[in-house]
C-alpha atoms as an extended CHARMM CRD file, in Angstrom:
* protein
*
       100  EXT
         1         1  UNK       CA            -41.5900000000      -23.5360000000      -38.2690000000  PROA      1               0.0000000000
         2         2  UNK       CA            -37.7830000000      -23.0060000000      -39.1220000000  PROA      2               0.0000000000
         3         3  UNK       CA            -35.6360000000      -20.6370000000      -37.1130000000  PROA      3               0.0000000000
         4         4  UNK       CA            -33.0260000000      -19.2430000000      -39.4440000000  PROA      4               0.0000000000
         5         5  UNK       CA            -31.8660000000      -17.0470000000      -36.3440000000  PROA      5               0.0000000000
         6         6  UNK       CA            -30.4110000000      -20.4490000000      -35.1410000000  PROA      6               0.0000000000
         7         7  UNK       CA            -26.8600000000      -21.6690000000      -36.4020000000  PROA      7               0.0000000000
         8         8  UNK       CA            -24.3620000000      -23.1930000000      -34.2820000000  PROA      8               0.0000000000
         9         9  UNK       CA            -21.5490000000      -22.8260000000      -36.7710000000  PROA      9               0.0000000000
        10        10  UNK       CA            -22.0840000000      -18.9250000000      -36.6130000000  PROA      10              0.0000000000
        11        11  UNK       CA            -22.0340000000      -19.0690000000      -32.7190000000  PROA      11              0.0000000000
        12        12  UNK       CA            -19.0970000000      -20.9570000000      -32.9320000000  PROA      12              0.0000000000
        13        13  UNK       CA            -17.5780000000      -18.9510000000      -34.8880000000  PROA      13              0.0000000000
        14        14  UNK       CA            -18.2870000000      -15.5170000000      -33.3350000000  PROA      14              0.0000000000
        15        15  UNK       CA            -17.2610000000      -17.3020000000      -29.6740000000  PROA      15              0.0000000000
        16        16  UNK       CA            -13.7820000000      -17.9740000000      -31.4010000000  PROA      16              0.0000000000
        17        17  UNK       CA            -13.5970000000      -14.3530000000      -33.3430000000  PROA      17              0.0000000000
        18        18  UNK       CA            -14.3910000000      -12.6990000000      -29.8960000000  PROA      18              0.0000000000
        19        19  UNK       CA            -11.6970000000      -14.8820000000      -28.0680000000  PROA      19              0.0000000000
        20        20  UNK       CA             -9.2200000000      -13.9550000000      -30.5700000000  PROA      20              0.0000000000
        21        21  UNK       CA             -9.9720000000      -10.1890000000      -30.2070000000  PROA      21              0.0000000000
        22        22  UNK       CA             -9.9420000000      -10.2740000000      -26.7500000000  PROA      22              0.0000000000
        23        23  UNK       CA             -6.2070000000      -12.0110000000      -26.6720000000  PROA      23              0.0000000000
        24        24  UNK       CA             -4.9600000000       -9.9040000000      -29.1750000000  PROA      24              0.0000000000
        25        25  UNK       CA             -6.6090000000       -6.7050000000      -27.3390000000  PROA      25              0.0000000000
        26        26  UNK       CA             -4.9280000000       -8.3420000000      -24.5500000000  PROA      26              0.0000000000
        27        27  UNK       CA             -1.1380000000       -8.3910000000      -26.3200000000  PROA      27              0.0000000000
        28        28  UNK       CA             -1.8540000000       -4.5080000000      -27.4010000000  PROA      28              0.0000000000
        29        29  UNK       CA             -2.0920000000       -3.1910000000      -23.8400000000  PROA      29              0.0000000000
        30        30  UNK       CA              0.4490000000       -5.6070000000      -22.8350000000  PROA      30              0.0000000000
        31        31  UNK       CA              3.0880000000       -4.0780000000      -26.0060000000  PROA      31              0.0000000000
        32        32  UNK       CA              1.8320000000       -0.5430000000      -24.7650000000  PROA      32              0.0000000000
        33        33  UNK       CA              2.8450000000       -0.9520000000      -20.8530000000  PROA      33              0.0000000000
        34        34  UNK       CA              6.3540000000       -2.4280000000      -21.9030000000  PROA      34              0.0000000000
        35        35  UNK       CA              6.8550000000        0.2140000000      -24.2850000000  PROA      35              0.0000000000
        36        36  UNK       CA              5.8970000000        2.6220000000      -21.8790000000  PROA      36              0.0000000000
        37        37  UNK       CA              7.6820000000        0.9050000000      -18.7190000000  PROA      37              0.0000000000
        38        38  UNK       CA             10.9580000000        1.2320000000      -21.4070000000  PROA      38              0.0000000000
        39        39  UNK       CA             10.7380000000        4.9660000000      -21.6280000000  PROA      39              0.0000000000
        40        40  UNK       CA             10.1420000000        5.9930000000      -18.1720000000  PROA      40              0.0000000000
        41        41  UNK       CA             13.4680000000        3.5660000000      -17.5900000000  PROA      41              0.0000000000
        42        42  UNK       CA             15.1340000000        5.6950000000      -20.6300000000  PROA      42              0.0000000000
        43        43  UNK       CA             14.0670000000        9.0540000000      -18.8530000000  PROA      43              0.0000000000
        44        44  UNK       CA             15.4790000000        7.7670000000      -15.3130000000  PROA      44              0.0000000000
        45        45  UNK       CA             18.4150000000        6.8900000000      -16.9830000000  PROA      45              0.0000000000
        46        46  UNK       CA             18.8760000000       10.0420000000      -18.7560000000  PROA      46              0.0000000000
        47        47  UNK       CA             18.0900000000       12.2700000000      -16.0320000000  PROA      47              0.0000000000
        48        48  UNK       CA             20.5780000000       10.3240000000      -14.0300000000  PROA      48              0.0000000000
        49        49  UNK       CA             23.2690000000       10.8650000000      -15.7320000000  PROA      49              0.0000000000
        50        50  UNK       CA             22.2820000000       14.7040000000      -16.4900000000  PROA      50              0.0000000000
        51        51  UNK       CA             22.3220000000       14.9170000000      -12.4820000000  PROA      51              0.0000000000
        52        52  UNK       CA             25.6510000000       13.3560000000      -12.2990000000  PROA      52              0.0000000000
        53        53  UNK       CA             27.6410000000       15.8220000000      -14.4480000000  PROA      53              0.0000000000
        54        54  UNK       CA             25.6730000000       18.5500000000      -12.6460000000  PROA      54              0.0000000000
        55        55  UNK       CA             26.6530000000       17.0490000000       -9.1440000000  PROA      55              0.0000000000
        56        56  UNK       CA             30.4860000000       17.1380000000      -10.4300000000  PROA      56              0.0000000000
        57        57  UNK       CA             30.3090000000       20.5390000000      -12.3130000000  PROA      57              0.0000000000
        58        58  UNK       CA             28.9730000000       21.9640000000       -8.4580000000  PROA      58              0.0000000000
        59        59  UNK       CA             31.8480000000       19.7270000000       -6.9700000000  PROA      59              0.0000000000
        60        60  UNK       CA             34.7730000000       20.8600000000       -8.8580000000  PROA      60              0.0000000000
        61        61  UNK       CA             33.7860000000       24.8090000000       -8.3820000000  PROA      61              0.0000000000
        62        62  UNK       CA             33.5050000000       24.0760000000       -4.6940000000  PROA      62              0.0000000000
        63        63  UNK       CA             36.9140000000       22.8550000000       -4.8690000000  PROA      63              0.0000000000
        64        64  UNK       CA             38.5960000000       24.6130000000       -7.3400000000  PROA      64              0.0000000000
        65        65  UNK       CA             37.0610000000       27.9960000000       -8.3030000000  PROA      65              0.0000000000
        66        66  UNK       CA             35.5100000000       29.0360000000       -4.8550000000  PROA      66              0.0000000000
        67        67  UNK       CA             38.5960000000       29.0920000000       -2.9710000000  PROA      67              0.0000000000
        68        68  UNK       CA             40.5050000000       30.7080000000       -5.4950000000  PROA      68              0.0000000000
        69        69  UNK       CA             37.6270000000       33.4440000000       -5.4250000000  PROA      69              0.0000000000
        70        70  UNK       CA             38.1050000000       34.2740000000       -1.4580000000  PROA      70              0.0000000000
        71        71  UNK       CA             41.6270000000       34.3790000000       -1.2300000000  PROA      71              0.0000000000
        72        72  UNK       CA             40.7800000000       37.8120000000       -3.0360000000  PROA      72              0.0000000000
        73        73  UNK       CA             37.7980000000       38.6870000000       -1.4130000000  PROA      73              0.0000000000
        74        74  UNK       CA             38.4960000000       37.4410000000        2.3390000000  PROA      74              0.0000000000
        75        75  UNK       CA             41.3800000000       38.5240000000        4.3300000000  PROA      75              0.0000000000
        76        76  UNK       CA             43.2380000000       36.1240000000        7.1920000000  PROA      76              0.0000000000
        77        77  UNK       CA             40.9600000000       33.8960000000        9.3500000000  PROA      77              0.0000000000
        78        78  UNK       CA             37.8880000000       34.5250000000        7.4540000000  PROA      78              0.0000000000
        79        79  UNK       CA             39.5600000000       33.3970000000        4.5060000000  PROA      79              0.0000000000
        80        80  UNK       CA             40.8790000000       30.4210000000        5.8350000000  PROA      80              0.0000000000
        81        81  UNK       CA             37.7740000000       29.5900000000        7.4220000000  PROA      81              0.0000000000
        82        82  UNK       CA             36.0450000000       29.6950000000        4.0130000000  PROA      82              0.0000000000
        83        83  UNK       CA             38.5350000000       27.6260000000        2.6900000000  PROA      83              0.0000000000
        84        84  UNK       CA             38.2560000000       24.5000000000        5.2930000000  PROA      84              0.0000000000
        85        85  UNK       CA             34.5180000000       24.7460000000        5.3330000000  PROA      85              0.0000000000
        86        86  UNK       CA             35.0520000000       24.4140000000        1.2620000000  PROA      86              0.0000000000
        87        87  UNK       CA             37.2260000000       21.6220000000        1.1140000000  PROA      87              0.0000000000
        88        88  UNK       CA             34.9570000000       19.7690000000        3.5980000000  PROA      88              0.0000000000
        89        89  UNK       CA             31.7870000000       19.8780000000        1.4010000000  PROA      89              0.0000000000
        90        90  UNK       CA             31.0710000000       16.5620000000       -0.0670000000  PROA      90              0.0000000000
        91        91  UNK       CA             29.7620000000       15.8020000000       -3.8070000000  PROA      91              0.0000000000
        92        92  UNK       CA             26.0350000000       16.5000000000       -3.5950000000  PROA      92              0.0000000000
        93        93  UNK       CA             24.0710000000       13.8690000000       -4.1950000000  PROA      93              0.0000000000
        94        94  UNK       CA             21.1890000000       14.6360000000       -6.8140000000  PROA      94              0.0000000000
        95        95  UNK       CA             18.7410000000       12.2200000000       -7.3850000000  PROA      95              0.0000000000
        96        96  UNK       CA             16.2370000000       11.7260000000      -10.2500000000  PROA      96              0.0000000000
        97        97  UNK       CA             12.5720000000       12.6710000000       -9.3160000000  PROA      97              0.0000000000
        98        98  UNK       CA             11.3550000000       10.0330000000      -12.0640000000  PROA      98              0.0000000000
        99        99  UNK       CA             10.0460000000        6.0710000000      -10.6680000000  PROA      99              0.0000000000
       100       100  UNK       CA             10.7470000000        3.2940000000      -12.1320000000  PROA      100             0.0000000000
């Protein structure tokens, strides 16, 4: 009796067909985590540099616009107290919640 379910050629072939979809499933997810790795780097970066001119905006009203402020709302030491406390307050330092 002849088995016709039998034919090296079409094993061959689907062994090489499943190979192939396996590497190319394998350069998909591969494209998809580098694309993805690139914008959560983009988003850092972003929010970085958001946080930066927020952490200078809140810097320069410390210096500049706060002080100005007491000298009409405080009177003598109090005043002047305000005012040293103010001008020793560093830049904050904000920092981006995203990883990567």
């Amino acid at each position: 009796m002849i088995d016709f379910d039998f034919n090296p050629f079409m094993d061959l072939f689907n062994e090489l067909f499943n190979k192939q979809r396996k590497e190319a499933e394998r350069a998909t997810i591969q494209m998809m985590l580098q694309a993805k790795a690139t914008r959560v780097s983009t988003t850092k970066n972003n929010a970085t540099i958001q946080l930066n001119e927020l952490a200078d905006a809140m810097y320069d009203k410390t210096k500049s616009k706060i002080p100005n402020d007491m000298e009409g709302a405080l009177e003598g030491k109090a005043a002047k107290a305000g005012q040293n406390f103010l001008k020793d307050v560093s830049k904050p330092l904000l920092r981006s919640a995203v990883k990567g």
